[in-house]
N, C-alpha and C positions, 0 to 999 in steps of 0.2 A: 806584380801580376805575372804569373806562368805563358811561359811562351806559348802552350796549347791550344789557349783560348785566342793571340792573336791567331795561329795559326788556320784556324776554324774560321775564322772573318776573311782572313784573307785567302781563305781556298772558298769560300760564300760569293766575296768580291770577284773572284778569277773567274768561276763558270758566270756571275750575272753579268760582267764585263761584256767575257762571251756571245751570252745571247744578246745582250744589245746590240751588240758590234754587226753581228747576222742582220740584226733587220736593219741597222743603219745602212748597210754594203745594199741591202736588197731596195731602200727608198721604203720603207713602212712607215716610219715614222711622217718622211715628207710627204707621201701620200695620205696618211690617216691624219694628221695637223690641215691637210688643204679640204680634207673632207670633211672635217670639224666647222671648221672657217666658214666653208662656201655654203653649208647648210645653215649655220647660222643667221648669216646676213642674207640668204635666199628667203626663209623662216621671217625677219625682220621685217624685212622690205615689203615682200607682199601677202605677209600674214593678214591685214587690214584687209584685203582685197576683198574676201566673199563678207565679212561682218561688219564693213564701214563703206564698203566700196571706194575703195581709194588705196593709192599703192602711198609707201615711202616708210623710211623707218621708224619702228614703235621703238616706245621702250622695251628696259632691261625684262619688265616685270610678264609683260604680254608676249616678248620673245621667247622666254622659258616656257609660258603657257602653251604655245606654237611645237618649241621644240619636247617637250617632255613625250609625245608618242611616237617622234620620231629616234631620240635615244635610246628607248624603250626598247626599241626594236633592234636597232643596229650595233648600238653596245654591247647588247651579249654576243652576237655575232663575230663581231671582231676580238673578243677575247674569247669564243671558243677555237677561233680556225688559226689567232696566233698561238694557241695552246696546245693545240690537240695533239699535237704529233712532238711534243718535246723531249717525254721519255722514250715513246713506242717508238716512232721514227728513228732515232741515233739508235735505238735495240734493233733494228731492221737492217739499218748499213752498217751494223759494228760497230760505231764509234764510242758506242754509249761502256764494252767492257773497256774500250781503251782509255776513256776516260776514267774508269771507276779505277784501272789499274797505277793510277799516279796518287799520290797525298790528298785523297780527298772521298771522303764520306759519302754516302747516301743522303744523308739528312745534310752533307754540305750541297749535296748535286740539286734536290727539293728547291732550297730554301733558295738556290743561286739563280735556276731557272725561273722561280717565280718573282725573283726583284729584277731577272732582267730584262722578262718578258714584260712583270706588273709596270716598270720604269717606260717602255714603248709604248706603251698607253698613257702612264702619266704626263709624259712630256708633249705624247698627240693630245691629248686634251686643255692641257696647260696652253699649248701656242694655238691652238684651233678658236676655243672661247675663251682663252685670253686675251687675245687681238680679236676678234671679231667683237666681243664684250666692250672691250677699250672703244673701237670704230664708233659703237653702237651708244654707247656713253658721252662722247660727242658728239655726234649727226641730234641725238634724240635725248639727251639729259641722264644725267647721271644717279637719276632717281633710282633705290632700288640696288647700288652698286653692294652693297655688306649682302644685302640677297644672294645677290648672283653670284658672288664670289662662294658663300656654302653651297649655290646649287653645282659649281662647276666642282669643289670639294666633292658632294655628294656623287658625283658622276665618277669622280676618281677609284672611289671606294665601290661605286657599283661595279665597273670595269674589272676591280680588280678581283672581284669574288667568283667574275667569268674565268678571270686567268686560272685562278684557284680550282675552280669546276674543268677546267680542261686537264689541269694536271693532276688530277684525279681520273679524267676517263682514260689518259695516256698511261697512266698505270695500272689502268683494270684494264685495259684492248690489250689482247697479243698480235692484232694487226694493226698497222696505219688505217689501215680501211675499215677495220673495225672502230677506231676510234672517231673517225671524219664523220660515220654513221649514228654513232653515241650522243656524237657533238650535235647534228642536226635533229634529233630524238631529243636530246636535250631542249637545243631550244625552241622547237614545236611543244612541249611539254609546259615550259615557263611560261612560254610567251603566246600560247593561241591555247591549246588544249585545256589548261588550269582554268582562263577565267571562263572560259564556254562550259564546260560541265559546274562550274560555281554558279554561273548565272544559270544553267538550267535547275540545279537543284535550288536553287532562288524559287524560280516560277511553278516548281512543282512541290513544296513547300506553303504554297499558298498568296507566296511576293507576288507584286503588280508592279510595272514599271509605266509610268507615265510620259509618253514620249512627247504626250501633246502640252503639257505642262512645262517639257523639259528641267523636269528637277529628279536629279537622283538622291533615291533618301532610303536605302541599303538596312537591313536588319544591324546589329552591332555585330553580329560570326559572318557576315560575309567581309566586312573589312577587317575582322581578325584575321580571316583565309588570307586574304589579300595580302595584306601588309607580312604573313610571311613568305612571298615568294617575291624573289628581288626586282624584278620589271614595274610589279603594281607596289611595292616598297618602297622603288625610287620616285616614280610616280609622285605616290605622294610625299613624300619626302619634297619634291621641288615646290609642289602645290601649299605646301602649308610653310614654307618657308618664307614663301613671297604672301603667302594668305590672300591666294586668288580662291577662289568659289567658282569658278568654272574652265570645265575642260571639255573637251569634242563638243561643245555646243549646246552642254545640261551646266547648269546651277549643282556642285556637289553637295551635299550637309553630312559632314562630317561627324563619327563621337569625337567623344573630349580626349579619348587612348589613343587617336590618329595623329601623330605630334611629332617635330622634325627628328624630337632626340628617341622616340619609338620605332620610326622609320628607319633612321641612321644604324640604330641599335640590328636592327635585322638583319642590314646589309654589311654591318662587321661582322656580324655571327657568319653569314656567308660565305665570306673571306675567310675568316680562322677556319671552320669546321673541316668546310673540303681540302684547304690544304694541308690541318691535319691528318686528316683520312689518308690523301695522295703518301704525306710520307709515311705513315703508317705500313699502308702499302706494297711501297718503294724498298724498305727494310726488309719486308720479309718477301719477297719477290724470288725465285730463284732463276735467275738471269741465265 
């Protein structure tokens, strides 16, 4: 084996070492693992309350169903604002030519930032619904555990397509401030704007939505829409996982193409595409 190629790993390993280190010194990790954690078992405990009346902990399977529009939301969140500023940012205070000026590539600088930023997520999510999953596992039965452990996977991989999405808008903003704006444009876009104009072109289309029935039963192109934008991807992805049939309070009927490995499948395309793009990018950038 040529030395080049360790050489490339371990100039990979040195910047994601790096960013790890940054957010450990800063508390991201302890803070986003206690925030995993506390909403989980908050979710838990008194998810029962409005639809059984009565507080205490559910299980694994009704947890997930609880937590899935709360992750929804806050996961891409948190990997765009740990993201957004990793190229631009160090390009604003210099440090980014001083880094590029030692043994180490572009496409090592990419690839180093997104496993060390993607790793600050993996490991807040691993210790947040790992232990609270375990607590919960005990208090309320362990039914449901092989579930939850691909829904917490599944969470990995959505986080990590945000990391990927940010280090792409850090390399198209030539400001920090441009990119923090990106990042929130981003995620009003995924996360509130996508399915509001799906669902109106639903209804204008000729869709009817029965609210008094409470069952949603979707043409088969609005959950193709769906399922490719990562928030309603993950979404279902957790729902068919566990093979619940309800979420916000409707009965879903899903097609037969809504399925954990077409879901999963979206949300790696997510992850590769943009941080391809990013280093793409990043290469021809003139710094």
């Amino acid at each position: 084996m040529s030395p080049a190629p360790r050489l490339a790993r371990r100039s990979v390993w040195a910047v994601a070492k790096k960013e790890f280190m940054d957010n450990v010194r800063s508390r991201w990790i302890v803070g986003l693992s206690g925030l995993f954690l506390a909403l989980t078992l908050v979710v838990s405990y008194f998810g029962a309350a409005q639809t059984q009346g009565r507080t205490g902990f559910t299980g694994l399977g009704d947890t997930v169903a609880g937590m899935v529009s709360i992750a929804a939301i806050l996961v891409p969140i948190l990997g765009l604002m740990l993201g957004y500023a990793a190229i631009v940012g160090e390009r604003e205070q210099g440090s980014l030519l001083l880094l590029l000026a030692m043994p180490v590539t572009r496409l090592e600088v990419v690839l180093g930032k997104f496993l060390g930023l993607g790793s600050v997520l993996v490991v807040a999510v691993l210790a947040g619904l790992g232990v609270s999953g375990g607590i919960i596992a005990v208090l309320a039965g362990a039914e449901g555990l092989g579930a939850y452990l691909a829904f917490v996977g599944g969470t990995i991989v959505f986080a990590l397509a945000f990391v990927g999405l940010a280090l792409l808008l850090s390399t198209v903003a030539k400001r920090r401030s441009t990119a923090i704006g990106l990042a929130v444009l981003t995620w009003f876009l995924v996360a509130v704007i996508f399915d509001t104009v799906l669902f109106g072109l639903f209804i204008a289309t000729g869709g009817t939505f029965d609210f008094l029935a409470g069952t949603v039963d979707f043409p088969w192109w609005v959950y193709a829409f769906q399922i490719a934008i990562p928030p309603d991807a993950f979404g279902y992805f957790a729902l068919t996982v566990f093979g619940l049939e309800r979420t916000f309070g409707f009965r879903v009927i899903l097609p037969g193409f809504v399925s954990p490995g077409i879901t999963l499948l979206s949300l790696t395309v997510w992850t590769v595409v943009p941080l391809l793009a990013a280093i793409w990018r990043f290469r021809r950038q003139d710094l």
